[in-house]
C-alpha positions as CSV (number, residue, x, y, z in Angstrom):
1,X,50.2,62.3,-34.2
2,X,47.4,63.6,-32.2
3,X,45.6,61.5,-29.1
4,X,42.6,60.0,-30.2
5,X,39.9,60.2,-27.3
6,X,37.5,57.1,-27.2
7,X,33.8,57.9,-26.9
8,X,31.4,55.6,-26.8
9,X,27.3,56.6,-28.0
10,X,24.3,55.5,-28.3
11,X,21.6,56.0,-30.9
12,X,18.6,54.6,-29.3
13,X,15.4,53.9,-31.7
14,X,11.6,53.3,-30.9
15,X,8.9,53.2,-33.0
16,X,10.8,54.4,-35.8
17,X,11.9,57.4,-34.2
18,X,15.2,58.1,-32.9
19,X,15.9,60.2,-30.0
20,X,18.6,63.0,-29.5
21,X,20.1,65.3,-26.7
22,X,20.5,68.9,-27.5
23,X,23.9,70.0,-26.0
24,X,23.6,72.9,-23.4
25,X,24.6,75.9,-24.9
26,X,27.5,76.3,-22.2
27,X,29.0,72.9,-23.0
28,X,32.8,73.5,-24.2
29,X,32.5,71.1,-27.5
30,X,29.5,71.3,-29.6
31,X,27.5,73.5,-27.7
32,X,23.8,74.3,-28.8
33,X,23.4,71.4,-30.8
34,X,21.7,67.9,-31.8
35,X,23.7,64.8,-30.5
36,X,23.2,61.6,-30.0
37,X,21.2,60.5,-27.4
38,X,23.7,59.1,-25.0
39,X,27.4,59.2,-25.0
40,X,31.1,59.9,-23.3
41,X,34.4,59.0,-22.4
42,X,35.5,55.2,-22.4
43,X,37.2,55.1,-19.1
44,X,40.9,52.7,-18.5
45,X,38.8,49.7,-17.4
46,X,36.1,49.9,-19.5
47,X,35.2,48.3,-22.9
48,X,33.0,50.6,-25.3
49,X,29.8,48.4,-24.9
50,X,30.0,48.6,-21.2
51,X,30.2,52.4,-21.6
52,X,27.6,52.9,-23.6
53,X,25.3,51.4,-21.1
54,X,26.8,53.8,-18.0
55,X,25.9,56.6,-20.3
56,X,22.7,55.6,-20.8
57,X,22.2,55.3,-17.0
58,X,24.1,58.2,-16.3
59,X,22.8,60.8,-19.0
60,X,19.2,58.7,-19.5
61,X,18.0,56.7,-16.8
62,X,17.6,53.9,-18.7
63,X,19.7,50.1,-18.7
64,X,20.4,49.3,-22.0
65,X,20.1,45.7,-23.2
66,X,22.2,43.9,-26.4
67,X,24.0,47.2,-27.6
68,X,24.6,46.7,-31.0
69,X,27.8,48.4,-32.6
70,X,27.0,50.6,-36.0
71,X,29.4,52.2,-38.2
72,X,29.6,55.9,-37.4
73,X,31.9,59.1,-39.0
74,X,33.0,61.9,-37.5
75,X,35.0,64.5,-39.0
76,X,37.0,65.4,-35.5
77,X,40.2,63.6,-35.5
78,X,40.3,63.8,-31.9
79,X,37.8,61.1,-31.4
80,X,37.7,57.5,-32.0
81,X,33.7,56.7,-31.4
82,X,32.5,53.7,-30.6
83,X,28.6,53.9,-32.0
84,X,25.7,51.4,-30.8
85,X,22.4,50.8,-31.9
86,X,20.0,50.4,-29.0
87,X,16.4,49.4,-29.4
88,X,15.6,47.8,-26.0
89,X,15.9,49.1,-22.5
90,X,14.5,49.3,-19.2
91,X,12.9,52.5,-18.1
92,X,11.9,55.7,-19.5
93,X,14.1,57.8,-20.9
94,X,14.5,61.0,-19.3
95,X,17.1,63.6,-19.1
96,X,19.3,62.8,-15.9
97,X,22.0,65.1,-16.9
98,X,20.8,68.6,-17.2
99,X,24.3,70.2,-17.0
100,X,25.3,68.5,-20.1
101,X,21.9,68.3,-22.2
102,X,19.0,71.2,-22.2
103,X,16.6,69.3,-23.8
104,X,15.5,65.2,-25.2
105,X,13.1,64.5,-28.2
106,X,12.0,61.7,-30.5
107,X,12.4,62.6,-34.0
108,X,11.0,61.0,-37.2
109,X,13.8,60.6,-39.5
110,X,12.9,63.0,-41.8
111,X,12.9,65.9,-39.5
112,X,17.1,65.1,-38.6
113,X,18.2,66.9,-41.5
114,X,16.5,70.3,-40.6
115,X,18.4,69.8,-37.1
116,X,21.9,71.8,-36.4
117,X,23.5,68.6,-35.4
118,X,26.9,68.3,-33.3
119,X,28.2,66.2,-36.2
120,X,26.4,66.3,-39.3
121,X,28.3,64.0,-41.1
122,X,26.7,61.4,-39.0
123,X,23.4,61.6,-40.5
124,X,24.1,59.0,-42.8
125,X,25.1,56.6,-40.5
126,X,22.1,57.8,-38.2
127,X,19.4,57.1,-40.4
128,X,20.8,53.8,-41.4
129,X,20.4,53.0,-38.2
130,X,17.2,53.9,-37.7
131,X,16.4,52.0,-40.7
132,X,18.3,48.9,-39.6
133,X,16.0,49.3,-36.1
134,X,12.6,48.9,-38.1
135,X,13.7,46.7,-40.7
């Protein structure tokens, strides 16, 4: 049996647009491509929600408020993600992590499935949320 890693992300909406990283192209997993907009490791002392919001911090700038958890498939067995909807923070987002992300955008919903995405089978489960954000 293989070791399932816990990651915790966040797909944060506004406006009806949700925003993604794009994964530096020298990034060892998933390189050059679409993610969601905030995410990593759980650490030993953390619980998923309270990593979602040091990600956001970390990788955004932002403090996430009332993450809300959303069902989310990945095809890597590896990993055992832990997905939240966020639709209220503090801040602006911005990208505070340049050595893991090249790039940050709002996207229309329509526009995702044009996107080379790290996990594509997510899209589902991406847009739902986006429609669960604007009701």
């Amino acid at each position: 049996m293989v070791d399932r890693i816990a990651i915790a992300v966040a797909v944060l909406v506004r406006d009806g647009l949700v925003l993604l990283v794009h994964r530096h192209p020298a990034r060892r997993w998933y390189p050059d491509s679409w993610s969601f907009s905030a995410g990593g490791h759980v650490e030993a002392d953390e619980l998923p929600h309270q990593a979602v919001g040091r990600e956001c911090l970390e990788e955004l700038g932002v403090h996430v408020h009332d993450p809300v958890p959303i069902p989310m498939t990945v095809s890597d067995p590896t990993l055992d993600v832990h997905a939240f909807l966020v639709t209220c923070w503090d801040g602006e987002p911005v990208n505070a992590a340049p050595e893991e992300h090249d790039d940050l955008r709002w996207f229309r919903p329509g526009e995702l499935a044009e996107l080379k995405m790290a996990h594509p089978e997510s899209l589902p489960n991406l847009l739902s949320a986006v429609q669960v954000a604007t009701g």
